[in-house]
N, C-alpha and C positions, 0 to 999 in steps of 0.2 A: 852736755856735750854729746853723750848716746843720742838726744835726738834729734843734734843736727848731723849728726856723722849718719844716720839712720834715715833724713833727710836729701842726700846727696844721690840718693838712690832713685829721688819721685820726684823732686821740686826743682823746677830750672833758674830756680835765685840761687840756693844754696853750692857753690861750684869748689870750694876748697875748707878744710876744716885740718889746723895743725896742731897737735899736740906733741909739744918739747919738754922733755924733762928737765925742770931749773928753768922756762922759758914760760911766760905767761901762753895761753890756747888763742891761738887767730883764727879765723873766719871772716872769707871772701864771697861775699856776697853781691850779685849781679845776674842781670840778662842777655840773653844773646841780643835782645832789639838795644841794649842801654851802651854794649858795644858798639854794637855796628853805630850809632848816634855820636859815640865818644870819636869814632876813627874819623866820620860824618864830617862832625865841625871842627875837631882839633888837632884832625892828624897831617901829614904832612902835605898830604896832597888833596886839605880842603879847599873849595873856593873861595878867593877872597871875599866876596861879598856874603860869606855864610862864616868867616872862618870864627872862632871862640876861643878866648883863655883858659887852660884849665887849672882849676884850682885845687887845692889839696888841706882840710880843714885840719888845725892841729887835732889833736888827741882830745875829747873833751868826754867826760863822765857820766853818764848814763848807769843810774844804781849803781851795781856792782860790776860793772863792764864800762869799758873806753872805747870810743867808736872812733877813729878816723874816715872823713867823708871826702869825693870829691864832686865837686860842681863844675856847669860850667852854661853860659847861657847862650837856648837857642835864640841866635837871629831869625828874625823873620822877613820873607823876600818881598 
């Protein structure tokens, strides 16, 4: 957890790191181009002929950590 809190400082994936006491530690991970793509194809005011569903994966297990993912697929023109 020090080194992605440590992280947050240099890398432009690592964008949020919470630690709650009694609450399991999250981390939000992302790029500024993996936005702008998200707003791209799924936001409100994409074009129809591009537009994408987005998806949100449950919770699934990776070692000792739980990853929530979200997808979503580009069309292509």
């Amino acid at each position: 957890m020090q080194l992605l809190c440590s992280e947050m400082a240099t890398n432009d994936f690592v964008q949020a790191v919470f630690i709650t006491k009694g609450h399991a530690s999250s981390v939000v991970l992302y790029n500024n181009d993996q936005m702008k793509d998200l707003k791209r194809f799924c936001g409100k005011n994409a074009l129809e002929s591009l537009r994408s569903v987005l998806c949100i994966d449950r919770k699934f297990n990776v070692s000792c950590l739980f990853a929530m993912v979200t997808v979503f697929v580009q069309k292509v023109q």
